[in-house]
C-alpha positions in Angstrom: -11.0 -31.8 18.7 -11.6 -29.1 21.4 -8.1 -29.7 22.2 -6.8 -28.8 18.7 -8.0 -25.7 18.0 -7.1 -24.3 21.4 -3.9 -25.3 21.0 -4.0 -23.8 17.6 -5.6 -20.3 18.8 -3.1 -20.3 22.0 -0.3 -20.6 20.2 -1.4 -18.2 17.0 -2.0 -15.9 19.9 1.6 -16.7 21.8 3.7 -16.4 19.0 1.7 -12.7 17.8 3.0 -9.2 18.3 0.8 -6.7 20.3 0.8 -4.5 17.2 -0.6 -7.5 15.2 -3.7 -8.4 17.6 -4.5 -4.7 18.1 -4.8 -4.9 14.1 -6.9 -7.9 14.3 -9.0 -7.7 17.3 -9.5 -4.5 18.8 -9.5 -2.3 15.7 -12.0 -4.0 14.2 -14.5 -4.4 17.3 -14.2 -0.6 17.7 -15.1 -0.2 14.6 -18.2 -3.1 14.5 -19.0 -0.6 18.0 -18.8 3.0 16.1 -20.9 1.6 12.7 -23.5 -0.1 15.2 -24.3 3.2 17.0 -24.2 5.5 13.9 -26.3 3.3 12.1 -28.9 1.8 14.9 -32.5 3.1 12.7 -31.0 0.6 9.9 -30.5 -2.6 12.5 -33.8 -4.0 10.0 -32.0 -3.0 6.8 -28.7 -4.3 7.6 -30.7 -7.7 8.8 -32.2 -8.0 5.5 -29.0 -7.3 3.8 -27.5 -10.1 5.7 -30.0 -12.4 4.7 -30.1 -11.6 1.1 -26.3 -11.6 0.9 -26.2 -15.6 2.5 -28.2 -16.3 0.0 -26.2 -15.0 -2.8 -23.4 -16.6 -1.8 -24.7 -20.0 -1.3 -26.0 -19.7 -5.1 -22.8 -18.2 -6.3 -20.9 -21.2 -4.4 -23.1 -23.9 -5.9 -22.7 -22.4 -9.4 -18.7 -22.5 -8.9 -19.3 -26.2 -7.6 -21.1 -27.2 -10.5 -19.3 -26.0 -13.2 -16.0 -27.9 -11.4 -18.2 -30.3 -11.6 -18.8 -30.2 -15.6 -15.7 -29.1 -16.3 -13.6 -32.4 -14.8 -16.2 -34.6 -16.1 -15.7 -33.5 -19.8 -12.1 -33.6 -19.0 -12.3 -37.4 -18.0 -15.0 -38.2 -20.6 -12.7 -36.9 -23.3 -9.1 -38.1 -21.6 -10.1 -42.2 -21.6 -8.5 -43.2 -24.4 -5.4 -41.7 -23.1 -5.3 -43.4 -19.5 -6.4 -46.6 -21.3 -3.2 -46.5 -23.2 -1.0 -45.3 -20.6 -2.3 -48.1 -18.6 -1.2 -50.0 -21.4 1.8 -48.8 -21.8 2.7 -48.9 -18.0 1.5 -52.1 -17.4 3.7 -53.4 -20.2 6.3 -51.5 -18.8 5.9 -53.2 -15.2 5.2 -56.9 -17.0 8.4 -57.0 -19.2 11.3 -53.9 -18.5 10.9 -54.0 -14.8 12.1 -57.4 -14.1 15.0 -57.5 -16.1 16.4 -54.9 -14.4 15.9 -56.6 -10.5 18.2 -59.6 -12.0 
């Protein structure tokens, strides 16, 4: 598995442009570097914030799970009479039309 994804981040790496990584590696560190000494008296805050914000998005993510959730069952729940007559249907379809046309 080890294997995989360093084969995946060598050749994401290989096949980008120096432009590109500065973009997405260096820019941003020097930027994590400039916010963390402006703002080293709020290291607690920003903890706090953090911790608060994991939470909200685990709650947010389990409210978008179950409303999928709700929404396909009462898609199902109300769609059974129309599989059961497409299966029907098919089924008639694969008993009787299908072999007729193999001879």
């Amino acid at each position: 598995m080890f294997k995989k994804i360093y084969i995946i981040l060598f050749n994401f790496f290989k096949t980008s442009k120096r432009n590109e990584l500065f973009e997405m590696i260096i820019l941003p560190i020097i930027i994590s570097i400039i916010l963390y000494i402006f703002s080293k008296n709020l290291i607690i805050k920003i903890d706090d914030f953090v911790c608060d914000f994991n939470n909200t998005v685990i709650s947010i993510t389990a409210l978008l799970v179950a409303f999928g959730v709700a929404s396909l069952s009462i898609l199902v729940t109300s769609s059974i009479s129309i599989f059961s007559q497409t299966f029907v249907v098919m089924s008639i379809y694969y008993l009787f039309v299908e072999p007729k046309k193999k001879k």
